[in-house]
N, C-alpha and C positions, 0 to 999 in steps of 0.2 A: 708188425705185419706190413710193414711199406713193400718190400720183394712182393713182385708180383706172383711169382711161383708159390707164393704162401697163403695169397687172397682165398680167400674160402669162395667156394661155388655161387654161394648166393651172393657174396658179396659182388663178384665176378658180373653175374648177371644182372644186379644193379647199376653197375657203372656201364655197362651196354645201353639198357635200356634208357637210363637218364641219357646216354648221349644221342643213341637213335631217336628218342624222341624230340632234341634238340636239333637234329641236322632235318628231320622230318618236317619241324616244325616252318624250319628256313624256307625248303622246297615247296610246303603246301603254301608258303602265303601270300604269291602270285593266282592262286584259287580262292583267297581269302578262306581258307578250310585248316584248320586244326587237327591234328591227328587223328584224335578221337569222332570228331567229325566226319571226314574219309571214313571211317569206321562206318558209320554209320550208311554215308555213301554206297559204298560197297553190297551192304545190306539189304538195302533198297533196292539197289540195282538187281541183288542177287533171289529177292522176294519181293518182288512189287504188291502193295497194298496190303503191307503189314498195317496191325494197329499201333499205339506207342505201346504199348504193355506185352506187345508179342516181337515186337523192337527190342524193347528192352530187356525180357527174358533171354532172347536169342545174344546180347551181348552181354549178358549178367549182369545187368547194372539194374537199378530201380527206375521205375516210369518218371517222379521226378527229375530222378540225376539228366536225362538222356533228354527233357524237358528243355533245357535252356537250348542248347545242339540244335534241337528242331525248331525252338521258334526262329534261332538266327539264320540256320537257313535257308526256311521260308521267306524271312524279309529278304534274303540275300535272291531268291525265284529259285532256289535249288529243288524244294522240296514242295506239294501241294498239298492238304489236309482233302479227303471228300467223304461225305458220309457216308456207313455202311449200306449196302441195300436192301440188306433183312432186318439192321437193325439202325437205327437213326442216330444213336445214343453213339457207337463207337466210329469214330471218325478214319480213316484208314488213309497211310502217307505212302505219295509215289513220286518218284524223281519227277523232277521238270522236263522240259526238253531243251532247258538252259542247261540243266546235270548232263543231262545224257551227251550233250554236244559234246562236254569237257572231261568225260569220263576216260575216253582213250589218255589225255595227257596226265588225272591223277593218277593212273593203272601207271602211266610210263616214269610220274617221279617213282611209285612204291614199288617197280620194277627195278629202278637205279638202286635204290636204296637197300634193295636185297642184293644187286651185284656188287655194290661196294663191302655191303658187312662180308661176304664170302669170297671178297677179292683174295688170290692166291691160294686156293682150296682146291684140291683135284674134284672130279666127280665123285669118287669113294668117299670124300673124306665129307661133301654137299648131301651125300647120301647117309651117312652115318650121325650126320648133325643132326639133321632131319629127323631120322630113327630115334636118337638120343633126346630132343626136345621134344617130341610127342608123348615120349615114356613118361617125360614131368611131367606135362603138362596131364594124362592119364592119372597119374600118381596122385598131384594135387587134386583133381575131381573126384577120386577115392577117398580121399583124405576128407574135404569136405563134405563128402556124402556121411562118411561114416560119423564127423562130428555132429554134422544136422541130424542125424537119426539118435544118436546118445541125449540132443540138448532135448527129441521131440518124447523122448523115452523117460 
C-alpha cells in the first residue's frame, strides 16, 4: 500500500493530521501555545467564564486531561481562574487581556494554516470538503452515541 491512490481514508487522514499538527505546532510556538492549547484559547474566547468541566465537555476531553493546558497557561497570564458567584466551590476561567491582545495573531496563524491545507482547491471543491468532513465527523458522534448507550444498556 506505499501508491498513495491505495491509502485507505483513514489512513489518509492520519497522515494529515500528524502533519498539521506538526506545522501548527511550529507556528504556535512564537505564542508559546500548543495546539491543543489554542483549542482551548479559542473556547475561552468563544465562552467566557466556562468552568474546567464545562471546558472540557465542550472539547470532549476529561477535566484532568485539559488540567495541565490550563495551569500552563495561567502561569504563562493567558488564562485567570475566579470564583463562582453563586457557588464558591467552582472556579470559572477567562482569557487575560494578555490572551486577548494576541488573539488576532493565533486566529491569523490558524487562518494560514487552513489556506495552506486547501491551497489549490476551487471554492466548489472548499465547499464540498467542508460538506464531506462534517458528514464524519456527524457519523462518528453517531457511532459514539450509539456505543455509549449499548455499553449503558
Amino acid at each position: 500500500m506505499n501508491d498513495e491512490k491505495e491509502m485507505s481514508i483513514v489512513n489518509i487522514m492520519n497522515q494529515i493530521m500528524h502533519m498539521e499538527m506538526n506545522c501548527a505546532s511550529q507556528s504556535l510556538k512564537q505564542y508559546e501555545l500548543k495546539p491543543w492549547q489554542a483549542a482551548i484559547f479559542f473556547s475561552l474566547h468563544q465562552n467566557s467564564g466556562m468552568s474546567q468541566r464545562e471546558l472540557a465537555k465542550k472539547m470532549k476531553l476529561t477535566p484532568p486531561t485539559i488540567t495541565s493546558g490550563i495551569k500552563k497557561m495561567e502561569k504563562q497570564g493567558l488564562i485567570e481562574r475566579r470564583p463562582d458567584e453563586q457557588d464558591q466551590r467552582i472556579m470559572r476561567l477567562y482569557l487575560t487581556e494578555k490572551a486577548e491582545n494576541c488573539l488576532e495573531q493565533v486566529w491569523g496563524v490558524i487562518n494560514k494554516m487552513e489556506e495552506m491545507l486547501v491551497s489549490g482547491f476551487s471554492i466548489e471543491e472548499k465547499i464540498l470538503l467542508r460538506r464531506f468532513l462534517l458528514q464524519m465527523l456527524d457519523n462518528l458522534k453517531q457511532h459514539t452515541e450509539r456505543t455509549t448507550d449499548q455499553k449503558n444498556n
